[in-house]
N, C-alpha and C positions, 0 to 999 in steps of 0.2 A: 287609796294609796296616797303617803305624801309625796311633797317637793321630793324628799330629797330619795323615798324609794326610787320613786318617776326618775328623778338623773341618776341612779346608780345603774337601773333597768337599762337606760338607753346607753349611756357609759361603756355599758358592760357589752350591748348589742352593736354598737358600734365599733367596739374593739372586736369582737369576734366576728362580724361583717368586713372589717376590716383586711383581720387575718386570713380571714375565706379568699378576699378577694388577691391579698398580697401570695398565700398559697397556691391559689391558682394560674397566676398571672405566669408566677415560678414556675410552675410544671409545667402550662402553656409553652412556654419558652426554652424550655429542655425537650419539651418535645419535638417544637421545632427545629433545636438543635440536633437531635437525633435526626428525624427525617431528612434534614441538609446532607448529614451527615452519610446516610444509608445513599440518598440520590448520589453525592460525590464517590462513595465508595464506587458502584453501579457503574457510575459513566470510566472513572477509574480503569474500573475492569472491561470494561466493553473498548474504551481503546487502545487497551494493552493489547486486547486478542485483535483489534482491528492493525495494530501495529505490528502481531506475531503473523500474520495472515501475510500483511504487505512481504514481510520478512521472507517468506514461504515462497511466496508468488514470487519475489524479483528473482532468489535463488535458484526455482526452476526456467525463470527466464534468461540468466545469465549462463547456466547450462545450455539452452537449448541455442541460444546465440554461438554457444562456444562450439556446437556442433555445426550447426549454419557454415560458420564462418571455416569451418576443418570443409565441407564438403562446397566451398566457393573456392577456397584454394585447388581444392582437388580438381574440381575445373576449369579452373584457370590453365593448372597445369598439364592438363588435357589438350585443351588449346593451343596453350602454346608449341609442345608437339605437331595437332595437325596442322597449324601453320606451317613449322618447319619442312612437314611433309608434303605439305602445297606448295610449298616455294620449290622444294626438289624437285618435283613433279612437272612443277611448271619450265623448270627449268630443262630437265630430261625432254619435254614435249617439242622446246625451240629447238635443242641439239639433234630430234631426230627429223625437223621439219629441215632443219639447214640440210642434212645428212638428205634424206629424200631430193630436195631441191638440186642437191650435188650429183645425187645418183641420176636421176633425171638429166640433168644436162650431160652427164659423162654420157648417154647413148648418144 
């Protein structure tokens, strides 16, 4: 071979080593780009449904509060009745202890 095959050969292999490497590098890095891409989609979607979830959950909790809170009134309001029915009561008990006390001394 001469000089100048010898530099066209390696010229020539060098350019196409080149482009292998510059081809590769390229795809390498779309791949990359893809695989980011697919993991960001993924996470994406996993905390949407982790965000629809919460969504679900507080909804049935703010229902189940809103019940709660219907049957804390309810007895509250309970209460406050036998209160008032206790204070009656109690009240009826002195008016019939004076009343005895009265009867008693009248013999």
């Amino acid at each position: 071979m001469s000089d100048n095959q010898l530099l066209s050969t390696i010229i020539v292999a060098a350019i196409t080593s080149g482009g292998t490497f510059l081809a590769t590098r390229i795809k390498s890095k779309s791949d990359v780009e893809a695989s980011k891409t697919t993991v960001e989609s993924v996470y994406v979607a996993e905390m949407r449904k982790i965000i629809e979830d919460y969504q679900k959950e507080r909804e049935a909790l703010k229902a189940e509060k809103e019940k709660l809170q219907a049957l804390v009134e309810k007895v509250q309001k309970i209460n406050r009745e036998l209160e008032e029915d206790n204070r009656i009561l109690k009240q009826e008990n002195r008016d019939l202890r004076e009343e005895i006390q009265v009867l008693k001394g009248g013999k």
